[in-house]
N, C-alpha and C positions, 0 to 999 in steps of 0.2 A: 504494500500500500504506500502512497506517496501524498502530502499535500503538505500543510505548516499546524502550527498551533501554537497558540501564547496566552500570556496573563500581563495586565495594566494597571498595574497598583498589585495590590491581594496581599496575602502574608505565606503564602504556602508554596514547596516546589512544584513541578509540574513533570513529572516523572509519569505520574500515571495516567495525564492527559494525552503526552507522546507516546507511551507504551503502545496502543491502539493505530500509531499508524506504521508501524513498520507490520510488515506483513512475510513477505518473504525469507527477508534476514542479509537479502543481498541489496537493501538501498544506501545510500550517501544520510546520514544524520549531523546538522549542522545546529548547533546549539549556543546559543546566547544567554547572558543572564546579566542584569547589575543589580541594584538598588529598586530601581524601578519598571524594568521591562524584563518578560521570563520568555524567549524564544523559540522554537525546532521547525526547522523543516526536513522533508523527507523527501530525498529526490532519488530517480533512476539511478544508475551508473553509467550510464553513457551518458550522462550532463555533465559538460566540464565548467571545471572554473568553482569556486567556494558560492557561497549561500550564506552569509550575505555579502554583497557586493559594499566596497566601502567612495563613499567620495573622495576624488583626489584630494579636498580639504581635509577629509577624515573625521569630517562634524556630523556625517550623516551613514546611517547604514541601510540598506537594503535587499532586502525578502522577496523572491520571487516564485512561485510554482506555474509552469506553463510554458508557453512558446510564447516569445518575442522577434517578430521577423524586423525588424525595424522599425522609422518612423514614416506617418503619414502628414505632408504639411501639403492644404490646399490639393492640387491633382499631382504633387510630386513626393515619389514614395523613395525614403532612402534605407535602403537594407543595414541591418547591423554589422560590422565588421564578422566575419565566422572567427577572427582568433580572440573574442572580446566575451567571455561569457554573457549571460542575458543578466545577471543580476549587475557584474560591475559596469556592464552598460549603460543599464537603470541609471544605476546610483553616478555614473557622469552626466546622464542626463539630466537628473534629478540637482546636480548642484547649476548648472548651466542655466536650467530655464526654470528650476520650485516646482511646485503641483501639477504645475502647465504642461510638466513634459509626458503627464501619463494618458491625457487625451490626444497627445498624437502617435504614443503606441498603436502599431500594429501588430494585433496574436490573438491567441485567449490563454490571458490569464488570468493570476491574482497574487495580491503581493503586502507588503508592509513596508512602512517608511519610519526609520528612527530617528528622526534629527535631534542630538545629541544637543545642539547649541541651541536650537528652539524650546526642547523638551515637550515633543509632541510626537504622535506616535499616527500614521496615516494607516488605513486599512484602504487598497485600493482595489478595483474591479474593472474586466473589458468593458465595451460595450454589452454585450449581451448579458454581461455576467454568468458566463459558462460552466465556472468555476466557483464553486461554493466556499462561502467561509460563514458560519455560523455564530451569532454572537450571542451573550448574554450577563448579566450581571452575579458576581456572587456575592456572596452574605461575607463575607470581610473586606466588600468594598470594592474587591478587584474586577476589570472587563475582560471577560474568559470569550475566546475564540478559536474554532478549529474548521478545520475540511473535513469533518467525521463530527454531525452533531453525537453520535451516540458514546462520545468520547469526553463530548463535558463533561457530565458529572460525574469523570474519573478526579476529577480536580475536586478537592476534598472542602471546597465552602461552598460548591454547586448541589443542589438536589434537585430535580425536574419533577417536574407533574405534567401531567398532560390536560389542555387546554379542549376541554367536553367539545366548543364545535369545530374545532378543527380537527380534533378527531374522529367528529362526524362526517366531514368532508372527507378528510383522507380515507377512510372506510365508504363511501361511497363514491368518490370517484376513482381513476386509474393512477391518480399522483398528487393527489392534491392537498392541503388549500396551493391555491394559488399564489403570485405574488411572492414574497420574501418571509410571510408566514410559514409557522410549523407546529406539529401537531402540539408542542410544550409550550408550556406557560413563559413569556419573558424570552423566548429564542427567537431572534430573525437571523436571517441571512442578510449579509452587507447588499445592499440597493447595488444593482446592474448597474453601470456607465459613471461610476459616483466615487465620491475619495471621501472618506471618512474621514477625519482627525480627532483625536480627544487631547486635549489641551494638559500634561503632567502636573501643570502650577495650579490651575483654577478647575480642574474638573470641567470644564466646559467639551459639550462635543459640536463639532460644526460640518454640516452634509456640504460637497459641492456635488451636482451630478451636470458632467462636462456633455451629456448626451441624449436624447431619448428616439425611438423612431419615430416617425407618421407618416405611416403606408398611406393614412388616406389623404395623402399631398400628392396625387401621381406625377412625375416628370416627364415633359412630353418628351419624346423620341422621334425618329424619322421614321417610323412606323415600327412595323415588327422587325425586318430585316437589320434595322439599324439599333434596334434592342440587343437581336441577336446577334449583330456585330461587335459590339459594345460588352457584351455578359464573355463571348468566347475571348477577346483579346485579357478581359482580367482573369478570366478563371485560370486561361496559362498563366501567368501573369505570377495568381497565386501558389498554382502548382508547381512551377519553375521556384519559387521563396521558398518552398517547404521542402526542398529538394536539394538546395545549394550547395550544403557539405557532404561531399561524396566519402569522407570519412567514414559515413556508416551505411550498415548493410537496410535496404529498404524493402518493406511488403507491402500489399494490398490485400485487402478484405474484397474478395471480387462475390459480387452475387452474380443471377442470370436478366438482372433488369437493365436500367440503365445510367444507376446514378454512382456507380462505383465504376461500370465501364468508360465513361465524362470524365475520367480521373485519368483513367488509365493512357485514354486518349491524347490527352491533355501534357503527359510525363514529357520531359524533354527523352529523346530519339535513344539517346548514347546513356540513360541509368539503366542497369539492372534491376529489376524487381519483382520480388517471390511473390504469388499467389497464393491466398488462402479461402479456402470454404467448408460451413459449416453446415451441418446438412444429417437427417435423420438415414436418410439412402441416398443411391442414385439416380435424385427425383430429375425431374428434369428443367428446374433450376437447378442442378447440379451439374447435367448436363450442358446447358449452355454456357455458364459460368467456365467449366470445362472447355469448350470449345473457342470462347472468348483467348481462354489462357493459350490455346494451343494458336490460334489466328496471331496473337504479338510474338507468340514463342517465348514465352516465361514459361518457368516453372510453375505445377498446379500440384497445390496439396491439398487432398479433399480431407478432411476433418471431421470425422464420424459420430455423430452421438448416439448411444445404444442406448434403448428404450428406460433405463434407469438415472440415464445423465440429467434429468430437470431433477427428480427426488435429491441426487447425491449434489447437485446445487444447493437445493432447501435445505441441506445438511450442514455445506461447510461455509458460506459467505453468510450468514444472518448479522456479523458483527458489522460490518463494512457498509452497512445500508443507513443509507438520508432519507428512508419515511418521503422518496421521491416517485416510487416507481416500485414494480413485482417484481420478484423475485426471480421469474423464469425470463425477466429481462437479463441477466448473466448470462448469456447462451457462451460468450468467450469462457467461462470461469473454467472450465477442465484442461482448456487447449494452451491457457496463456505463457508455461511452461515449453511446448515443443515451439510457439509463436518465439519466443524470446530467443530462443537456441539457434534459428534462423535469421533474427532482424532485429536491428536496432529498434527502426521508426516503422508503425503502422500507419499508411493509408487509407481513408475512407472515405466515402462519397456522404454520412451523414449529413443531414438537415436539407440536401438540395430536392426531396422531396413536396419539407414539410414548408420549406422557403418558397421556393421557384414554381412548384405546381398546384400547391393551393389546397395542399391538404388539411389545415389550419382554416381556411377560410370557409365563412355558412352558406350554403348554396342551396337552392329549391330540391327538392324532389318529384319523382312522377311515379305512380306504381300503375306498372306496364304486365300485370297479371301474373300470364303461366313465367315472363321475361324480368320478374322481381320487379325492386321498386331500385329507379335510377336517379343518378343523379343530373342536374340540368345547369350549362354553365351559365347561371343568375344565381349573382349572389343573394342571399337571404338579410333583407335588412333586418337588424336588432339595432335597439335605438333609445329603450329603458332596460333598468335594471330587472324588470318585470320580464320583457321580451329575453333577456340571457337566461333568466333560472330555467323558466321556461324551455329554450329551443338548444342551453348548453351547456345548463346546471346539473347540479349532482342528483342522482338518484338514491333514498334511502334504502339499504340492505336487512332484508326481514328481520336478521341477526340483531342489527344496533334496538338495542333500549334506549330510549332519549326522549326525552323531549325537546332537541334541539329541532326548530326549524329553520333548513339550510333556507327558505328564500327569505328568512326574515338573514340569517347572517349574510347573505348575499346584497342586500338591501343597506347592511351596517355598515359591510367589506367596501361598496362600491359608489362613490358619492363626489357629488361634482364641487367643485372648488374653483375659488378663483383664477387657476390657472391652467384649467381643463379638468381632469377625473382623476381622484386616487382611486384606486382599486388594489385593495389586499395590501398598501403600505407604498405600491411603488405607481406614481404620479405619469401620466400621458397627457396629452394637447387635448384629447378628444374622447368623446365616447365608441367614438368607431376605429378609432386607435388601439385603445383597451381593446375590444373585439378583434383585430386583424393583428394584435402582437401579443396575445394575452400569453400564448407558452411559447414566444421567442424572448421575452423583454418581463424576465428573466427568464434564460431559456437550462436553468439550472432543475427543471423540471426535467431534463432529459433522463431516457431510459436509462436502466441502470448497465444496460449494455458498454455503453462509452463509459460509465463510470468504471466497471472492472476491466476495460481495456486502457483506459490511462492510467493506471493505477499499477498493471503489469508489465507496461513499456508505454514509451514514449508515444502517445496519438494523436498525429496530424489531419485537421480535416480542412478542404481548401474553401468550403462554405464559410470560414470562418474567419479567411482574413477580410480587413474592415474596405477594403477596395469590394468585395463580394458582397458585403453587410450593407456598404450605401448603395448600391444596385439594387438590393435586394429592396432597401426604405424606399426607392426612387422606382420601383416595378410597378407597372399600372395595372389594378387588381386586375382587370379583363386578361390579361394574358398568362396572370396564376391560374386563372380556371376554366380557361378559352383554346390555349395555347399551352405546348411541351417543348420551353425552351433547351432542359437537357437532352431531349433526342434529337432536336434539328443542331445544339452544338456538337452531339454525337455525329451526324452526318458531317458536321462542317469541316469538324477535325481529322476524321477517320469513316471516309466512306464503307471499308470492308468491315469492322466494327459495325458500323449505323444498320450494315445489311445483315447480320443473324437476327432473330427473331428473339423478342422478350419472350423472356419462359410464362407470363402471364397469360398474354393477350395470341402469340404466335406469331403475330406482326413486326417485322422489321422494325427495329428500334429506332431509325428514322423516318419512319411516318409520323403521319399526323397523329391530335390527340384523340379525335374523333374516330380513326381507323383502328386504333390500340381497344377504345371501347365496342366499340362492333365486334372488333377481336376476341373478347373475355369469352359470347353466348357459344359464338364454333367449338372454342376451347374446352372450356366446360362442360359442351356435349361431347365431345372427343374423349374427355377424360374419363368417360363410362363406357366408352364405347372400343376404342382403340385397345389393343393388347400391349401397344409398345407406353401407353400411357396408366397402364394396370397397375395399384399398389399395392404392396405382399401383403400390407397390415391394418386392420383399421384405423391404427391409430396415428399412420404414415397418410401423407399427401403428395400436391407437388409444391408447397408453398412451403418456404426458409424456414416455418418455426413449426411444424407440424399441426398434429389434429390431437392439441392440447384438451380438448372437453373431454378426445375419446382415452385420451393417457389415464384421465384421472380414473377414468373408469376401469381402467385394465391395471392396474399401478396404484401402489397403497400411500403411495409419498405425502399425501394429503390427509388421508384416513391415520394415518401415524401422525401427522402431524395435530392433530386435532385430537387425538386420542393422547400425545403427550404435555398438552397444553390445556389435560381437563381441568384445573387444580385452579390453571390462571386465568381461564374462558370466568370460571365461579367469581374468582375477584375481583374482574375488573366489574365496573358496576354499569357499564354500558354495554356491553354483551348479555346477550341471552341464550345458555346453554343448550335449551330445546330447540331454539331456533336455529342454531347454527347445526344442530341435528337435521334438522327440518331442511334446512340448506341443502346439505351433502346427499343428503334424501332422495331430495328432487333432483338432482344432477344425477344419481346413479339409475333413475327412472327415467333418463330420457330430457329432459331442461335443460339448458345450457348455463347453470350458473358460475362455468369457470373464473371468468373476471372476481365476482363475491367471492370464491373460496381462494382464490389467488392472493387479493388484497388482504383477507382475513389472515393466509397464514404467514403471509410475509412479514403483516405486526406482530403476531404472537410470537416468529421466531426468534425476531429481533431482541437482542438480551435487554436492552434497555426496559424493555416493554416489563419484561419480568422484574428487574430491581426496583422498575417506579413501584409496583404492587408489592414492593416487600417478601417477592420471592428469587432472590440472587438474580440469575443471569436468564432464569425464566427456560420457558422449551428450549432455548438458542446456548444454551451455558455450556452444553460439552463439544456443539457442533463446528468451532472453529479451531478443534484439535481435529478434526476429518480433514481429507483431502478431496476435492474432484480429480478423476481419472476418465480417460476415454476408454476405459474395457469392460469390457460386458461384466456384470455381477453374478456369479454364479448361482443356481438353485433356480427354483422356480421363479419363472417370469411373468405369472399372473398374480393378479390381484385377489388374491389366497381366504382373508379372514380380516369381513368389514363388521361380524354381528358385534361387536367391543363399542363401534361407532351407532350401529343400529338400536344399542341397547338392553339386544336378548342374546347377551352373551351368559354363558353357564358361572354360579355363583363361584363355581371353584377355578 
């Protein structure tokens, strides 16, 4: 595990706040301490250069976790030196220009500032705020912060509680609250685009936030052609910065779509770089992802998960989790090991999905009968906070006891002010801003996918330098939801690329968006039909993450998890034991409650969950002595003996 963590004032060490992020045993631990500031960061080993970086005056120190590709001044972007680490960069930056010089970083990170002669102490964050740092106050006065909230109240004047609606949220949604809320009482996370300071002499704390988006500003273009002119010259642009130092050995995370192929496309001519996929068979995204690799002539390593690989997940990462995301989002966590052994820095195609084609954005529907119900490119106006709970708020899970109601917290959370909407703590121009950036701006809501892959090596994603980020504010919604700018920049770059078919739709990954959707109905009747597209198993597909509803049913990993978390299901006082029977119930009968039992046991593994109730480490207390492995489990491979969960199990 890799991120930072510190104490600001307090009276106590902070031994057992760091303990929680070293993970492996092979990271860099860089530790600070005086009077008044307590330090650590946890970096890779392939990050050179010390942590923290000091100003050439020597009056200032600084903390960095993340990639720094250089700086961005107006449309002229200046790369970092490669023989300059990113933090002593920082910190010359930092003396040269003061605060001013972290808005025109280009990366995602996050970081600290100690000015020693000021005596004030900066928490800083990208724009998007990618990277989590969690704050809060403890009881001897001190501001406790980490990139692992479950790692505060190892710090001995922290206690946490959990905060009734935010943990109704986060139980009914897939990651939520939203914003820079969390499910504990008194914790946020540092504000996306923003520089914290807390003043050492006066206690005083003072927000600057250098940035925010507003999609709904669209910037005109010379139409689409000169959008898509415009999006391919930076996206190389970015991918060539993430690539610079050939010093280290480079992968790709390749799927059979199209936004990790945009990457690949994109690579300058003359790197090397190993493919990787993960995949329950030889579905046929596995296939094509396979054929991709073989079209550049990389190397393809397919990366296997046997039907036990989600359970032995839920098993060993429950410590490592932000209360952001499920648990069977770790799909990396077995592999990250044979990943590491081969490459420095992973590539990925993340967020140019949920950025570029408007999977984030509300758009009408039509239900087209025997043809399901489709989506229509018209956006969906929401416009009150009545219209969001409505058409994008949370749904209560039978399980939660409460009487919170989410639309009245929604109603709390989300409220206009004189300088547009705060929503959930972090402030936009608009109300249709909030809606079209709600999980980019802070986009720390991300799966926990990317979280155990930056955490096992270094991960690069080229969505993410801030040249891709103002395109992305400046993209005019119609062509998020109208328009597939990553397969016509697939075409643009690499016509032989553009021409294999998405494993989804069939269709040539540079067509239109409109042909890829015609594409899904052939497909989907092929996929019953065809023998070359026949699955050995029910609980296999041809889609990246499998046929997760029908795992649970063949597969105890959940039925065990719930059956060892009976003691703390009783405790908590917003849970209800029957119900959560009732749940599992109706999933094994055919309903599809995966999402609810997902969310459900990803809290209860998590150890934190079990000390707030006054039971140590909780169901998750022995599971981060396990390890995930890519080989099959021996013994039986069905799902053996549910009556324990049903109830009418035998007294003895």
């Amino acid at each position: 595990m890799v991120g930072a963590c510190g104490v600001i004032g307090g009276e106590h060490p902070i031994e057992g706040l760091s303990d929680s992020l070293v993970r492996t045993g092979d990271e860099r631990v860089d530790t600070y301490e005086d009077g008044e500031v307590r330090l650590r960061s946890v970096r890779h080993r392939s990050r050179s250069g010390e942590n923290p970086g000091r100003s050439p005056d020597g009056g200032a120190l600084v903390w960095v976790w993340g990639n720094v590709l250089g700086t961005q001044l107006d449309e002229t972007h200046r790369p970092r030196p490669l023989d300059e680490p990113v933090p002593t960069y920082c910190a010359r930056l930092y003396e040269e220009h003061g605060l001013e010089c972290i808005e025109r970083l280009n990366g995602d990170f996050v970081g600290i500032v100690y000015d020693r002669e000021r005596s004030t102490v900066s928490l800083f964050t990208d724009r998007l705020g990618t990277r989590p740092l969690f704050v809060t106050e403890a009881d001897d006065g001190g501001v406790v912060f980490s990139s692992h909230v479950q790692s505060l109240d190892r710090y001995p004047a922290v206690s946490l509680s959990f905060d009734d609606e935010y943990v109704a949220e986060h139980l009914s949604w897939r990651g939520g609250p939203l914003g820079v809320k969390t499910p504990f009482e008194g914790v946020e996370a540092v504000l996306p685009g923003t520089v914290t300071t807390y003043d050492l002499a006066d206690g005083s704390v003072e927000r600057d936030t250098y940035w925010r988006p507003r999609p709904s500003t669209d910037r005109e273009f010379d139409g689409f052609d000169g959008f898509l002119g415009e999006f391919v010259e930076r996206f190389r642009a970015a991918t060539e910065a993430l690539t610079r130092d050939r010093s280290k050995e480079y992968g790709i995370l390749l799927s059979g779509g199209s936004d990790a192929r945009l990457v690949l496309a994109a690579l300058p001519d003359d790197l090397d770089v190993t493919a990787f996929h993960m995949a329950d068979w030889m579905s046929r995204e596995a296939r094509v992802a396979e054929r991709i690799a073989l079209e550049k002539g990389i190397e393809f390593h397919f990366l296997r998960r046997d039907p036990d690989y989600i359970g032995r997940v839920l098993d060993s990462s429950p410590e490592y989790w932000n209360f952001q995301q499920l648990f069977n989002q770790a799909w990396a966590e077995g592999f990250i090991d044979e990943i590491r052994s081969e490459v420095d820095v992973l590539l990925t195609g993340h967020f140019m999905d949920t950025m570029y084609k408007g999977l984030f954005v509300p758009v009408r529907h039509v239900d087209l009968g025997p043809l399901g119900v489709r989506e229509l490119p018209v956006e969906l106006p929401i416009t009150s906070v009545e219209e969001y709970h409505e058409e994008l708020g949370c749904r209560v899970p039978g399980y939660l006891d409460t009487d919170v109601d989410l639309a009245a917290v929604a109603r709390r959370n989300v409220r206009h002010t004189d300088d547009g909407v705060e929503a959930y703590g972090v402030q936009y121009d608009s109300f249709h801003d909030f809606v079209l950036a709600r999980l980019h701006y802070p986009a720390t809501t991300d799966p926990l996918f990317r979280q155990c892959l930056r955490e096992g090596l270094e991960l690069r994603v080229p969505a993410l330098d801030r040249r891709m980020i103002d395109l992305w504010d400046a993209m005019p919604t119609r062509y998020k939801i109208r328009r597939n700018v990553v397969n016509a920049a697939v075409a643009k770059l690499d016509a032989d690329l553009a021409s294999i078919p998405h494993a989804d739709s069939g269709v040539a990954a540079g067509r239109s968006r409109f042909a890829h959707l015609l594409g899904h109905v052939p497909m989907n009747a092929l996929a019953g039909l065809s023998p070359f597209d026949a699955v050995p198993a029910d609980h296999l597909n041809h889609h990246p993450w499998g046929n997760q509803s029908q795992l649970i049913r063949e597969r105890d990993y959940v039925a065990d998890a719930l059956d060892e978390s009976e003691e703390l299901i009783r405790a908590l006082p917003f849970l209800d034991g029957d119900e959560v029977r009732e749940c599992y119930e109706m999933h094994l009968d055919g309903a599809n409650m995966t999402k609810y039992l997902y969310r459900l046991v990803t809290f209860l593994k998590a150890p934190v969950t079990g000390r707030i109730a006054g039971m140590g480490n909780g169901a998750g207390d022995d599971a981060v002595e396990g390890e995930v492995t890519s080989d099959a489990a021996a013994g039986d491979t069905r799902a053996s003996d549910r009556r324990r969960l049903r109830g009418d199990a035998d007294d003895d």
